[in-house]
N, C-alpha and C positions, 0 to 999 in steps of 0.2 A: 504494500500500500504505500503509499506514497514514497516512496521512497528515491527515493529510496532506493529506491533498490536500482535503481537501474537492470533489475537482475536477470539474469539471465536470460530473458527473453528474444534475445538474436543478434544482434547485433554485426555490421561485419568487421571482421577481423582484418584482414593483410589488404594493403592498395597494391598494386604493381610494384612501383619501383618502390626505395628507402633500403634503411637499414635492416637486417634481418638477424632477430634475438638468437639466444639460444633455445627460448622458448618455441621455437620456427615460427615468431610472428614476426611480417614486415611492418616497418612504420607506414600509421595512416598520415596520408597530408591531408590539413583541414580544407573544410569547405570552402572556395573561392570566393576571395573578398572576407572571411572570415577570420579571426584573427584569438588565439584563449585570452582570457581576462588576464589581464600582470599579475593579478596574484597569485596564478594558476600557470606558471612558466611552466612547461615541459621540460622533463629531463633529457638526456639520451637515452633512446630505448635501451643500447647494451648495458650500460648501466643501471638503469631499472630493471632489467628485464636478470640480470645475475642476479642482484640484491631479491628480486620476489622469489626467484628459482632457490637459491639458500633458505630461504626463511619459511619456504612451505616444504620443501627437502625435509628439514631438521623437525618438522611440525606433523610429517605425514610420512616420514622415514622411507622403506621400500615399495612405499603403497603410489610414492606419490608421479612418479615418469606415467604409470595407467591411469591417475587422475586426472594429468594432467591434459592426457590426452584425451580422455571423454569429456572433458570443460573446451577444449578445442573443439569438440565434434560439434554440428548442426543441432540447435535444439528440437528435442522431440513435444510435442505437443498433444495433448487430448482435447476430446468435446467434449462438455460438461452438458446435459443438455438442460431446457431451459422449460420446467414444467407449468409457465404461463404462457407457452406455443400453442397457437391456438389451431397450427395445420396439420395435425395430427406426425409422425414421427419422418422426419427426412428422409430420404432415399438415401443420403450418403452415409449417414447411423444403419441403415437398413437391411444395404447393399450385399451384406454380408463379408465385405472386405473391413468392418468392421469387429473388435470384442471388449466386453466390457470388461474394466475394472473391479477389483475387489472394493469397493469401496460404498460407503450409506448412500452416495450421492451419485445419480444416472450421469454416469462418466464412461467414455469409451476410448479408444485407441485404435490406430492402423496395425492391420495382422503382419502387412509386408514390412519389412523393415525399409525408413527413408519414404516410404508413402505420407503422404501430408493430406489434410482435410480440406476441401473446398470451403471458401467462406460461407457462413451460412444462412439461409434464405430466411426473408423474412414473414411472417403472415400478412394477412388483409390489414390487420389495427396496426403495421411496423415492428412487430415484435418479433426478434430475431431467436432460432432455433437452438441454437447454442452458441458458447464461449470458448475460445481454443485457449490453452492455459496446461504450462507445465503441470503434470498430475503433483510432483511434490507440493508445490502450492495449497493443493487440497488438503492437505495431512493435519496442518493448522487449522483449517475449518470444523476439520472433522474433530478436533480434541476440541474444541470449543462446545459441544456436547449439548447443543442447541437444540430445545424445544419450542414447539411452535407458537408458542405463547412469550418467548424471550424479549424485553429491551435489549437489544443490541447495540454497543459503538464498535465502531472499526476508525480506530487513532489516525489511522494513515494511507487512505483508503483507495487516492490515484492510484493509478488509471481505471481500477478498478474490479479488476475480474475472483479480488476473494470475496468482495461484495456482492455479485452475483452469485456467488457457492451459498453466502448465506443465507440470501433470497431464496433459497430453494428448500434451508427446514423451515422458513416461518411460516406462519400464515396469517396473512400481513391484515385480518380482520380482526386479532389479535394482539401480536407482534409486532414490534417496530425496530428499524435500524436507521442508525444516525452514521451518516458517511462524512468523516473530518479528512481535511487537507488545510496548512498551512498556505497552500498558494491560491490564488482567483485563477488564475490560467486554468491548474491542476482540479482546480472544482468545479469550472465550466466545463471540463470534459467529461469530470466525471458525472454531472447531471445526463448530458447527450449517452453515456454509457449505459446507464441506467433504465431509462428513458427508452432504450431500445430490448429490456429484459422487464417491465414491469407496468402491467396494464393503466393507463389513465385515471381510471375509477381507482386504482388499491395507492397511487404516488403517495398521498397525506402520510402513509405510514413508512413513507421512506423519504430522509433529510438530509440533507447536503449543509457540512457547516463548514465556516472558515476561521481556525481558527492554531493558534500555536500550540501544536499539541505536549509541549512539556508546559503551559501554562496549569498549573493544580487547579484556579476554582474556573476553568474553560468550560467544564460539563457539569460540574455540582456531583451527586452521591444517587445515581438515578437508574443503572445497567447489571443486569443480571450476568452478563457476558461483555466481553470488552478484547478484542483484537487489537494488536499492537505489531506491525508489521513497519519495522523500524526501517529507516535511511542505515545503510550498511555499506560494507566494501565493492559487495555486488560480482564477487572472483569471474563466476563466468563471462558477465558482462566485459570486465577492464581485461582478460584476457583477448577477447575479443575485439576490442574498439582500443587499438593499441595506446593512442590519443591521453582514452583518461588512462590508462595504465603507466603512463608514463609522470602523469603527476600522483603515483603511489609511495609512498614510503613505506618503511618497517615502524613508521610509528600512527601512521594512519588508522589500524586495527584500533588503536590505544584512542585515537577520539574522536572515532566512530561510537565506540563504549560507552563514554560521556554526554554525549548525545540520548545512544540510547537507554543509557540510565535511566536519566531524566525522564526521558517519555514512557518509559516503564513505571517509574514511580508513579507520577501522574493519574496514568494509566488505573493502578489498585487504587487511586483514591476516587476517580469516579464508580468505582464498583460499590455495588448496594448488595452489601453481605446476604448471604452464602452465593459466592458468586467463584466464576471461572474467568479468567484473566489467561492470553493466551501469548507470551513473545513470541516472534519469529522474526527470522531474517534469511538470507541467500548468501551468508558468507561465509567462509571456511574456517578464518581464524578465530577460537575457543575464547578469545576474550572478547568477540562481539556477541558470542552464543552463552556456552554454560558461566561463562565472568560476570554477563550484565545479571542473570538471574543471581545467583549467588551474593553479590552486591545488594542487590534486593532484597535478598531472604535476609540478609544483614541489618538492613535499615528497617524492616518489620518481622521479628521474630518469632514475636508470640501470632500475629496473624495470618502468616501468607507460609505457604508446604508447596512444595514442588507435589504433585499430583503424575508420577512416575508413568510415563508410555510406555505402553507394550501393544500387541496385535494388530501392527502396523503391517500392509502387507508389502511393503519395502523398506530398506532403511535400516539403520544402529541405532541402540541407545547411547546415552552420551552418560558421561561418571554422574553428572547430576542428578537425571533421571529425567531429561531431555531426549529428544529424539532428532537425527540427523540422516539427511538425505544424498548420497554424494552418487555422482553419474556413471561410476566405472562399477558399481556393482547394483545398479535400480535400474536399468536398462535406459541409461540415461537420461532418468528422470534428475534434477535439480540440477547445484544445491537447494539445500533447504532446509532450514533449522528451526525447529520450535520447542517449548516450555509451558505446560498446561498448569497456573499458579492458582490454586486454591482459597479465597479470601475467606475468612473465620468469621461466622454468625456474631458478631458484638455488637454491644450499644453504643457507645464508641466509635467515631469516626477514626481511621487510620489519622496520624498524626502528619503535617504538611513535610514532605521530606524535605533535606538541606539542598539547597544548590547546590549545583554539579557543571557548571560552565553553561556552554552557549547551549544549548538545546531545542528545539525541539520540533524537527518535523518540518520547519522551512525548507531545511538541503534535499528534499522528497525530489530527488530525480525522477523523469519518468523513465521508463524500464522499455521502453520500443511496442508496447502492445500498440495495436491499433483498434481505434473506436468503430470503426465501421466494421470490421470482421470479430472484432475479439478476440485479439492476440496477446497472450500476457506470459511473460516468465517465473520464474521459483520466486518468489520473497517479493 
């Protein structure tokens, strides 16, 4: 969600000519006429490109030369499909070159491997059939453990396609979901996203807010459930768009973290106890994933439990009792990292956590999905 993430979602990789890493990516030249911000100087790819290669080596030890290669590889993508379709199930779900997913949520995949899904159609009212959206994405929705009766927020909710996963438990004559992004750009789209997965008559129960989402009283103590789908490193992404990979450092993981502290804390304060709070991110390095939770369970002890995943039908658990999604062994699905945080029944509001730097939810890159077909990546 906003992110953010820039993640994974496609991006390309190598231009023609430039320098070429060890990583075997070439340098992208920018768009013409275009020029990065001065604060945002690019390095030398080889230079960047040794420095990230040591630092996830030592991070991912002999795992990481097949990591790195499935983060190279084309993203795979699912249909999610979209149960306010009003033309009954598309030919391309249908066709039988289709199979579904294990998963709560009418999700499917190409049988062939490298087969891609046609954009999808839309009915009489403009309501489109489904969302194409890396499946690890969904993992986080699905540990959110949404009934159809739920207040939902989703903190960081561009470009938008976990917001549609979780259009599909509520039932929105019920239920309501509040969709946050710090940017107006990032929130005009994601109305037009929306807009094309949620009928006319049921909209009142779905809201577009703009707002910073490490600000504590932005939402008040109102959400049974609360998605936090933080601004991240986004590894597939920066390995692929060599560009931003090149303004990476080895201390970048470190405040990213900070960031997403903040918007986590936040985060358990608008929850209205006994509530599910969910992190997730698309990055590789453990102190934007099991660090930022951990930090958390720090700052509220007696109220917030990591809530331990299991019967994931891809994916590791993490020391935490997080769950992590990496592409060399999920059949290249992500990355993709989430934390299902348990808020404790009290009378008692959580107490306002300390600042933690700049935070929260304005750096929400978009991640390449596109609004008119629904295209999204991991995190």
């Amino acid at each position: 969600g906003g992110a953010r993430r820039g993640a994974g979602g496609g991006g390309g990789g190598g231009g023609g000519g430039g320098v070429k890493s060890n990583l075997g990516l070439r340098s992208t030249m920018p768009p013409r006429g275009k020029k990065p911000p001065a604060h945002e100087k690019p390095r030398p790819l080889e230079v960047v490109a040794e420095e990230y290669e040591r630092h996830f080596r030592a991070h991912f030890g002999a795992r990481w030369p097949a990591l790195r290669t499935a983060l190279l590889s084309p993203c795979v993508h699912a249909a999610l499909a979209n149960k306010r379709y009003g033309a009954g199930a598309p030919a391309e779900l249908a066709d039988g070159g289709a199979e579904a997913l294990p998963l709560a949520l009418a999700c499917c995949r190409r049988r062939a491997r490298g087969e891609t899904f046609a954009p999808p159609p839309a009915d009489a009212s403009g309501l489109l059939a489904y969302y194409l959206i890396d499946a690890a994405a969904l993992l986080a929705v699905e540990a959110l453990d949404i009934s159809p009766g739920d207040q939902v927020l989703d903190v960081c909710s561009a470009p938008g396609g976990k917001a549609v996963a979780i259009l599909q438990h509520l039932d929105l004559s019920r239920g309501q979901l509040v969709c946050n992004d710090a940017s107006a750009e990032r929130c005009a789209r994601l109305r037009r996203v929306l807009g094309q997965y949620v009928p006319r008559e049921q909209s009142a129960a779905v809201r577009v807010t703009q707002h910073d989402g490490a600000a504590h009283s932005a939402f008040g103590r109102l959400f049974t459930r609360v998605l936090v789908d933080a601004p991240c490193s986004t590894d597939r992404h920066l390995l692929q768009n060599t560009l931003e990979l090149q303004r990476w450092t080895t201390l970048s993981p470190a405040k990213h973290a900070e960031r997403q502290l903040s918007l986590l804390c936040r985060a358990l304060q608008a929850a209205r106890s006994p509530a599910v709070v969910v992190y997730t991110t698309s990055a590789l390095d453990a102190r934007e994933n099991d660090g930022v939770v951990r930090a958390a369970l720090q700052r509220f002890p007696e109220r917030v439990r990591v809530r331990a995943a299991s019967q994931m039908p891809f994916g590791e658990p993490t020391p935490l009792g997080g769950w992590l999604v990496l592409p060399d062994t999920s059949g290249g699905w992500g990355p993709a990292y989430f934390a299902a945080l348990l808020v404790a029944d009290v009378a008692a509001p959580l107490p306002p956590p300390e600042p933690v730097g700049d935070g929260g939810g304005d750096d929400s890159s978009d991640d390449g999905s596109d609004a008119s077909t629904g295209e999204e990546g991991a995190g």
